[in-house]
MMTF fields as JSON, N, C-alpha, C and O atoms, coordinates in Angstrom:
{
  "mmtfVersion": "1.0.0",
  "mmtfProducer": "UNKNOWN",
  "numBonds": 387,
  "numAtoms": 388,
  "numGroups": 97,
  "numChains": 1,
  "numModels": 1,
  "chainsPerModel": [1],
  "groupsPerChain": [97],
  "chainIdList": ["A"],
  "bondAtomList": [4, 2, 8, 6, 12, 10, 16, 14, 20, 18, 24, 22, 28, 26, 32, 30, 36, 34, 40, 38, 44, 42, 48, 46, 52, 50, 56, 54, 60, 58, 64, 62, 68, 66, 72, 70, 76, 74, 80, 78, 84, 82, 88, 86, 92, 90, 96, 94, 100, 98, 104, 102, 108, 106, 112, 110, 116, 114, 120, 118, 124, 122, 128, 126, 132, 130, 136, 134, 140, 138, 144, 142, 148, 146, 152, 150, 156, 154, 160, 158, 164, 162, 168, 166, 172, 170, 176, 174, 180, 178, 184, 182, 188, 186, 192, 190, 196, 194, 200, 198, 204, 202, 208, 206, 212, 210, 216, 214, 220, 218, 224, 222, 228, 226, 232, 230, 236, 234, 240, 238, 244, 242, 248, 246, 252, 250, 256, 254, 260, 258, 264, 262, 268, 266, 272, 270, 276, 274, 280, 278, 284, 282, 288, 286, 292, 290, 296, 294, 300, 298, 304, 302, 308, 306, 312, 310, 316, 314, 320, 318, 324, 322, 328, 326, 332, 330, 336, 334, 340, 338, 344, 342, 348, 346, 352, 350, 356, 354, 360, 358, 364, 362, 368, 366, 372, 370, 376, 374, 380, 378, 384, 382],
  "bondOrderList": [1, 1, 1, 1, 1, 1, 1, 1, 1, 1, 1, 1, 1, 1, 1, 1, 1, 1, 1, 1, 1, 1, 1, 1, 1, 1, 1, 1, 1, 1, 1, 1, 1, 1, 1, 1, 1, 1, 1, 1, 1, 1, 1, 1, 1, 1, 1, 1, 1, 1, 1, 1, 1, 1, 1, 1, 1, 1, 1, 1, 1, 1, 1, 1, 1, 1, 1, 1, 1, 1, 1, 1, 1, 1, 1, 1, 1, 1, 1, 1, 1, 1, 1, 1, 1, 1, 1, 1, 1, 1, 1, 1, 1, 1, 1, 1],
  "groupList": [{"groupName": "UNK", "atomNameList": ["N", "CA", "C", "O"], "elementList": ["N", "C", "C", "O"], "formalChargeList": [0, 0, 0, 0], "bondAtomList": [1, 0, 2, 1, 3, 2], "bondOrderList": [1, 1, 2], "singleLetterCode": "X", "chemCompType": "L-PEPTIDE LINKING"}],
  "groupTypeList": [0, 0, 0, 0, 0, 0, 0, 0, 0, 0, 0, 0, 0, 0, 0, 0, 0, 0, 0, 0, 0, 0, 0, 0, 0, 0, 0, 0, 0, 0, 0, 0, 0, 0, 0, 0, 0, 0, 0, 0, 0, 0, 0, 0, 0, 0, 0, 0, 0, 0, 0, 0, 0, 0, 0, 0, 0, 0, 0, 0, 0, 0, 0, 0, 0, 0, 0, 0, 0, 0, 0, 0, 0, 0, 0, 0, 0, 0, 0, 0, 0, 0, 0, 0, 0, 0, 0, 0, 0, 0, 0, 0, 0, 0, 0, 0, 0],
  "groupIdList": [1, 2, 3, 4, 5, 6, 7, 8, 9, 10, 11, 12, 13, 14, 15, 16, 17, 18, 19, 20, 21, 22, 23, 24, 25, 26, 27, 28, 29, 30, 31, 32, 33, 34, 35, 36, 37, 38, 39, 40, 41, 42, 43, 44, 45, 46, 47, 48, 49, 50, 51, 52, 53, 54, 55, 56, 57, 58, 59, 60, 61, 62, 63, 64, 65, 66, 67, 68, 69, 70, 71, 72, 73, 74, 75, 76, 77, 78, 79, 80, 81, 82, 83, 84, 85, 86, 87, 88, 89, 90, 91, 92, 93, 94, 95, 96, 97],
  "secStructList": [7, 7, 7, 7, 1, 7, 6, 2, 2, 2, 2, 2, 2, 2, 2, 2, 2, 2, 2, 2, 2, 2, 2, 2, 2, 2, 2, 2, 2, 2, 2, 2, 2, 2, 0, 0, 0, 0, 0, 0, 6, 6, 2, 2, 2, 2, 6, 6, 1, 5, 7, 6, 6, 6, 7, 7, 5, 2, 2, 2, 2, 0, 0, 0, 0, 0, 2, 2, 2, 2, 2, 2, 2, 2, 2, 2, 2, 2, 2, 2, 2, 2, 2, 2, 2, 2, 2, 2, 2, 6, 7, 7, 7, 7, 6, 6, 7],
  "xCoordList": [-1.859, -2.176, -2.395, -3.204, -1.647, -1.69, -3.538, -4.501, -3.64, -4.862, -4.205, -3.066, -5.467, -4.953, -4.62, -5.478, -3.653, -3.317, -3.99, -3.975, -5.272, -6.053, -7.154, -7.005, -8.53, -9.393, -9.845, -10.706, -9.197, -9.637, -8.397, -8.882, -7.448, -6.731, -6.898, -6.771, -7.512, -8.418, -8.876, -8.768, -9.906, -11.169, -10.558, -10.92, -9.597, -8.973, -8.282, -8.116, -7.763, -7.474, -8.641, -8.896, -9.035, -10.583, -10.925, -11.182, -11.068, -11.907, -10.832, -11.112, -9.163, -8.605, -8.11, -7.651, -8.239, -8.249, -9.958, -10.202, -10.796, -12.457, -12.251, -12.875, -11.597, -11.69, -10.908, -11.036, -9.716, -8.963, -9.243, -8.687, -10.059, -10.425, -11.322, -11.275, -11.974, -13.122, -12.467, -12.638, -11.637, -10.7, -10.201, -9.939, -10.1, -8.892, -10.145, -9.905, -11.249, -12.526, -12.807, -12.76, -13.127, -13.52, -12.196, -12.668, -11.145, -9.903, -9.911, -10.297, -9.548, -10.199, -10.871, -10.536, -12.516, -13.631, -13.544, -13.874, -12.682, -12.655, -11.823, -12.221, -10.704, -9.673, -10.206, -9.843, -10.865, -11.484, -12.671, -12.391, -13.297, -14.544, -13.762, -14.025, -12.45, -11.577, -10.696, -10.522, -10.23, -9.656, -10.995, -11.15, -11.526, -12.641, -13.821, -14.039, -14.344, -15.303, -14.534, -15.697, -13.816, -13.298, -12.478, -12.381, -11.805, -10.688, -11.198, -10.719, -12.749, -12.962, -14.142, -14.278, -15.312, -17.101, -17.43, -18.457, -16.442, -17.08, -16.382, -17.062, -15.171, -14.438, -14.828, -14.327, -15.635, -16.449, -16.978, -16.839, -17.617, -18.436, -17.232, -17.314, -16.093, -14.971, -14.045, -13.181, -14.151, -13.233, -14.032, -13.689, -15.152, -15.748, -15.141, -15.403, -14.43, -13.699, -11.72, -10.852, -11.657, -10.08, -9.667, -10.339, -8.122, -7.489, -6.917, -6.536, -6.934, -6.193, -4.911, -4.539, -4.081, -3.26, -2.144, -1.032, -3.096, -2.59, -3.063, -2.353, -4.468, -5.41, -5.604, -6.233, -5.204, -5.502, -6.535, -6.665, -7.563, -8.577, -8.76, -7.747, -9.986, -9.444, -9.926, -9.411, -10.781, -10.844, -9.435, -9.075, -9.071, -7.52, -6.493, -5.599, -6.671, -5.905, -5.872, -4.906, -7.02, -7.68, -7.032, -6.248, -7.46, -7.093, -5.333, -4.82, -4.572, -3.522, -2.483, -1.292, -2.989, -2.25, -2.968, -2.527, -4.657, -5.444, -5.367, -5.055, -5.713, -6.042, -4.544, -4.585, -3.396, -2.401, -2.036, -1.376, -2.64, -2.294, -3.496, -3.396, -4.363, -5.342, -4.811, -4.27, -4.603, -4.138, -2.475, -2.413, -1.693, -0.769, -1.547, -1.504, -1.884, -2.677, -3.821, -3.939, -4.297, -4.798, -3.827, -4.165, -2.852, -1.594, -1.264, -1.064, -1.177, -1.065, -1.911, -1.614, -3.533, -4.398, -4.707, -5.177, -4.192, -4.055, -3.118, -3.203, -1.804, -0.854, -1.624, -2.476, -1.777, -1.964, -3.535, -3.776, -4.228, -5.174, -4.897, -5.444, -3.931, -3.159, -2.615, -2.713, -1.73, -0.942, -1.693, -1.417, -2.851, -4.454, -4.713, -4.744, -4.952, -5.553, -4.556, -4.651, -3.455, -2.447, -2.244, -2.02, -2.235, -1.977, -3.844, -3.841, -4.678, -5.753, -5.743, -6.156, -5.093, -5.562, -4.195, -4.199, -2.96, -1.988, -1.06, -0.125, -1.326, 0.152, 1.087, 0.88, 2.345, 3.748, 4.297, 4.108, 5.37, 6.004, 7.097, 7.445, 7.905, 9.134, 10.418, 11.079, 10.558, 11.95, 13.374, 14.218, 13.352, 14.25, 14.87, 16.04, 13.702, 13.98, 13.621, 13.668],
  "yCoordList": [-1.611, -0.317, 0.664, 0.416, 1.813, 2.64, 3.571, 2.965, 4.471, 4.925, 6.496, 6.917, 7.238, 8.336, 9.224, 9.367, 9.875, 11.229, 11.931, 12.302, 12.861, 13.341, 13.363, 13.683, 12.97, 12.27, 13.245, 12.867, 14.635, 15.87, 14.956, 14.716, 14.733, 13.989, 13.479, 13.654, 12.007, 11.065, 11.129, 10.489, 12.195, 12.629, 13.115, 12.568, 14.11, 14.631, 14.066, 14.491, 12.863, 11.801, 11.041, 10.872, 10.789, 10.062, 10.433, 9.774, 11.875, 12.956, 12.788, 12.502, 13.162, 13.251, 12.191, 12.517, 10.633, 9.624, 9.512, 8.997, 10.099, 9.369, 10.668, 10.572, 11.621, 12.819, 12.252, 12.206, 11.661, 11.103, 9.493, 9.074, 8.881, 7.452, 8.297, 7.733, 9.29, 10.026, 10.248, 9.628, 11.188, 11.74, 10.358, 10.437, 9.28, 8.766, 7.247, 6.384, 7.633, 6.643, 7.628, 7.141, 9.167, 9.428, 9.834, 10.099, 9.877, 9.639, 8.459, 8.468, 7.324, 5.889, 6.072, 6.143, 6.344, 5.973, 6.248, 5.553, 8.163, 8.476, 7.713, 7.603, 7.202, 6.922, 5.268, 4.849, 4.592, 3.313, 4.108, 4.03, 4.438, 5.393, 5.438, 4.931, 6.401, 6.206, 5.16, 5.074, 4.466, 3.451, 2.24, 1.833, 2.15, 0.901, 1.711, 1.404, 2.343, 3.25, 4.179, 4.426, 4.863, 5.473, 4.233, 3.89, 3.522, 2.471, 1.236, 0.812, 0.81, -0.704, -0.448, -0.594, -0.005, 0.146, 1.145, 0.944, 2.402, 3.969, 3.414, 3.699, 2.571, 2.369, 2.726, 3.532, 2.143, 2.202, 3.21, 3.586, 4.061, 5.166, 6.279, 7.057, 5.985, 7.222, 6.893, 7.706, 6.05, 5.653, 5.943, 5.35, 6.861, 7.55, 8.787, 9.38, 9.527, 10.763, 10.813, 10.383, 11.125, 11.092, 12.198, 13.222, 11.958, 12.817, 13.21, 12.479, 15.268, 15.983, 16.359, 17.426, 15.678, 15.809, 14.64, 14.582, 13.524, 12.426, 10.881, 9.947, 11.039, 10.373, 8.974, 8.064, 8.824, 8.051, 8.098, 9.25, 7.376, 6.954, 7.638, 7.572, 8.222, 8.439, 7.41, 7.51, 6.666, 5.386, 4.413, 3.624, 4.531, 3.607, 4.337, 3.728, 5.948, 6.253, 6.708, 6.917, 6.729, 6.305, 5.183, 5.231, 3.631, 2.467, 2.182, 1.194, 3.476, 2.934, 4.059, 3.814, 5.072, 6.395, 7.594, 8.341, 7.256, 7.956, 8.028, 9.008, 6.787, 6.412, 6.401, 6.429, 6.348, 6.618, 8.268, 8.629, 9.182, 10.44, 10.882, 11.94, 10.156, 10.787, 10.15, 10.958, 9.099, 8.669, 9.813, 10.617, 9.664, 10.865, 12.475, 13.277, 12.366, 13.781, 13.406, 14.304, 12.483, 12.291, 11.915, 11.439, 12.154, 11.734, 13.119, 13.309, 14.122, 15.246, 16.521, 17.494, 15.723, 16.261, 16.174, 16.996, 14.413, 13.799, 14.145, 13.829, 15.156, 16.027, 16.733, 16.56, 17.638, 19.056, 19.399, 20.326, 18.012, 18.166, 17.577, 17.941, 16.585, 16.61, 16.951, 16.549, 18.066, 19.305, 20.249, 20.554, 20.534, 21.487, 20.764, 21.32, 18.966, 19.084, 18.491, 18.059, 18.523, 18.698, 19.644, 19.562, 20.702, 22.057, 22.653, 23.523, 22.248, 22.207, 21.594, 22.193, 20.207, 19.524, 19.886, 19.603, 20.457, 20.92, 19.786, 19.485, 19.113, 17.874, 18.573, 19.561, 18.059, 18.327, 16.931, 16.013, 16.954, 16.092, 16.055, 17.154, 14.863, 14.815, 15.144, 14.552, 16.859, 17.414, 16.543, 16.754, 15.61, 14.587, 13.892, 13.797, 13.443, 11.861, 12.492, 11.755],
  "zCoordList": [42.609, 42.058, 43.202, 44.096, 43.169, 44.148, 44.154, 43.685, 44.522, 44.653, 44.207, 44.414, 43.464, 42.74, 43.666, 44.536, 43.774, 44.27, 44.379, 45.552, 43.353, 43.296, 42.421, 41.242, 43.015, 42.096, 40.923, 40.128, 40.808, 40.244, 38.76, 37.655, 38.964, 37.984, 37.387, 36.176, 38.316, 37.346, 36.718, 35.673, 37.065, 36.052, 35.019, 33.976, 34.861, 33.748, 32.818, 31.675, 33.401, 32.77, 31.795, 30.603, 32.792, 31.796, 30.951, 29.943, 31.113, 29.814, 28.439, 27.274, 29.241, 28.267, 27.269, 26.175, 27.761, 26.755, 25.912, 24.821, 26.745, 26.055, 24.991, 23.934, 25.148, 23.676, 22.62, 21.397, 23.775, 22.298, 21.605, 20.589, 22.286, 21.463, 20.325, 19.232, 20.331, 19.725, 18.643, 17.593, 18.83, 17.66, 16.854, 15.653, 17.464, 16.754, 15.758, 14.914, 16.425, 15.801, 14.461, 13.332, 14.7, 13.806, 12.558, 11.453, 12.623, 11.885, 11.266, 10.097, 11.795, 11.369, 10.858, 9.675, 11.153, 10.439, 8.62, 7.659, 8.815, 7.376, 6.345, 5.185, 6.752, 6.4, 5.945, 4.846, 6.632, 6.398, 4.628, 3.431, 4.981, 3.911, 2.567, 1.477, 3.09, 1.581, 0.864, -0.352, 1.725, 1.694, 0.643, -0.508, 1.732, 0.838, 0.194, -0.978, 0.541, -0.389, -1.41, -1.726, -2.158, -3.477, -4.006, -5.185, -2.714, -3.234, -4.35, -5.402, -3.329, -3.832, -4.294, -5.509, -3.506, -3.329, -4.538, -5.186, -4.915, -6.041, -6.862, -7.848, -7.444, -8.333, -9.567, -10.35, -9.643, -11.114, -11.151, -12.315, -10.521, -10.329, -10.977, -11.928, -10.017, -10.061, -11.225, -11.553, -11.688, -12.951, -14.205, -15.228, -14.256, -15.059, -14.948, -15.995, -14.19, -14.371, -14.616, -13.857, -15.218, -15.422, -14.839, -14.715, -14.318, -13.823, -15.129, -16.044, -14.997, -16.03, -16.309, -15.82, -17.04, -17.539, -17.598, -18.123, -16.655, -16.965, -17.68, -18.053, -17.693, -17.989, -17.106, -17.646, -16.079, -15.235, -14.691, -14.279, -14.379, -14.128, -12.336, -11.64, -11.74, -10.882, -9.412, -8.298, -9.718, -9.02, -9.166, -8.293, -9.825, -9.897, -9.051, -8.463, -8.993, -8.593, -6.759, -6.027, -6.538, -5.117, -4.645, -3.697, -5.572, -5.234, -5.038, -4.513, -5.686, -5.567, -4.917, -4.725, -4.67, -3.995, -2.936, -2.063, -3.688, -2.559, -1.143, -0.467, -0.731, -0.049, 1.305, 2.535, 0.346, 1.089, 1.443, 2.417, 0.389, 0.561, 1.732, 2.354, 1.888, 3.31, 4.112, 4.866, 4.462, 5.759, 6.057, 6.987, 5.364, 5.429, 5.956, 6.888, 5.314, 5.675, 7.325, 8.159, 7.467, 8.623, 9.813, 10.896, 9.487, 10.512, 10.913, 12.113, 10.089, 10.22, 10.973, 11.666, 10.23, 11.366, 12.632, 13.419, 12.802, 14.554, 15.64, 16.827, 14.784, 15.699, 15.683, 16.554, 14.969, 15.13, 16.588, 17.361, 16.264, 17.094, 18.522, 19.564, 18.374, 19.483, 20.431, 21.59, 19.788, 19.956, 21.182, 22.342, 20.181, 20.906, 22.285, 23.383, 21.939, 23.544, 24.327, 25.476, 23.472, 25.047, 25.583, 26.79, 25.058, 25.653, 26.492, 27.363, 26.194, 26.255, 28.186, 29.179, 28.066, 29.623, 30.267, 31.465, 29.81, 30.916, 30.563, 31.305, 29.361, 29.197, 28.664, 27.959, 28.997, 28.383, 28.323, 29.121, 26.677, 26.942, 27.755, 28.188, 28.173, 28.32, 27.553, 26.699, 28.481, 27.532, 27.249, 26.378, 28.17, 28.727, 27.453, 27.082, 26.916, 26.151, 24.575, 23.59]
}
């Protein structure tokens, strides 16, 4: 392993993966919450309200589409915030590839 070029790098480096394990714990974290909490844990709780106009239950419908429409949608929020702190620490991708 070579030795850093400039330790001002490193550091920027560091910061910029410890922001993003952050981001990507608390993404996870929600996505776990809906997944097993509306999915499995509120079921019953949430299958006391029906969805309108279809009468599907809406704990069933957590358990079987929710839970996929946040993680979709949390994929979306993990660019966009992405996006921010790449432009944020001076990253670019490779126009190349």
């Amino acid at each position: 392993m070579t030795p850093p070029e400039n330790p001002n790098q490193e550091a920027r480096a560091r910061a910029y993966w410890k922001k993003n394990l952050r981001i990507l714990a608390v993404l996870l974290t929600i996505w776990f919450a809906v997944s097993l909490g509306a999915g499995v844990l509120f079921v019953d709780a949430l299958d006391k309200i029906t969805i309108p106009g279809t009468g599907f239950k809406l704990g069933f419908w957590f358990a079987q589409q929710g839970s996929i429409y946040v993680f979709v949608i949390l994929i979306g929020v993990y660019v966009r915030i992405m996006t921010k702190m790449d432009r944020e620490f001076g990253i670019e991708e490779d126009k190349n590839s």
